[in-house]
N, C-alpha and C positions, 0 to 999 in steps of 0.2 A: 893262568890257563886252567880250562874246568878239567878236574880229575871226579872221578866218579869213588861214592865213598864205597861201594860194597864189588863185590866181583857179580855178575849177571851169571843168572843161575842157567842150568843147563836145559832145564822145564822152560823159563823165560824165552832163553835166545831159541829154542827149537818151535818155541810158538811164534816167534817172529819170523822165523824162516819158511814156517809152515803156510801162515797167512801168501807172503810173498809167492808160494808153490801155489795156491788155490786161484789166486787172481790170474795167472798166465793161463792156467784151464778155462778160465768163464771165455764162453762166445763172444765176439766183443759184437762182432757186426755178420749179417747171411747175407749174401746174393743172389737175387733169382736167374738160375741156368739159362741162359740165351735161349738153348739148343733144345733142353726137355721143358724146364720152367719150374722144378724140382730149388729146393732153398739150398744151397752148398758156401763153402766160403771162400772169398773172394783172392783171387787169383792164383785157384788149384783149380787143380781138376776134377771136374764132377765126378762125384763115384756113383751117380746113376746110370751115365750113359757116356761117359770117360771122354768127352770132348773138351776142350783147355782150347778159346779163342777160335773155334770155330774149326778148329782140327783134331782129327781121331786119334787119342793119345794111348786110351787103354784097349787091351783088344779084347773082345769079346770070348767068352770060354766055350 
């Protein structure tokens, strides 16, 4: 069975976990709003104009 010879430093492991935090932030993919035509991501609700599937989700201020 592999044993690792040294203990993983705390600098190390926290770059690895860091990388892992930055990839779940990138954009992966945009959709264009049915409704405005505005890029938002897909299957939320526009924060242009708050329509989600063709009905008024967010209300207007």
């Amino acid at each position: 069975m592999a044993v690792p010879k040294r203990r993983t430093s705390v600098w190390r492991r926290d770059q690895r976990r860091a990388q892992s935090f930055f990839a779940r932030l990138k954009v992966s993919s945009l959709a264009v709003c049915p409704n405005c035509g505005e890029m938002c991501m897909p299957h939320r609700v526009c924060p242009y104009c708050g329509y989600y599937r063709g009905k008024k989700i967010l209300q207007d201020k």
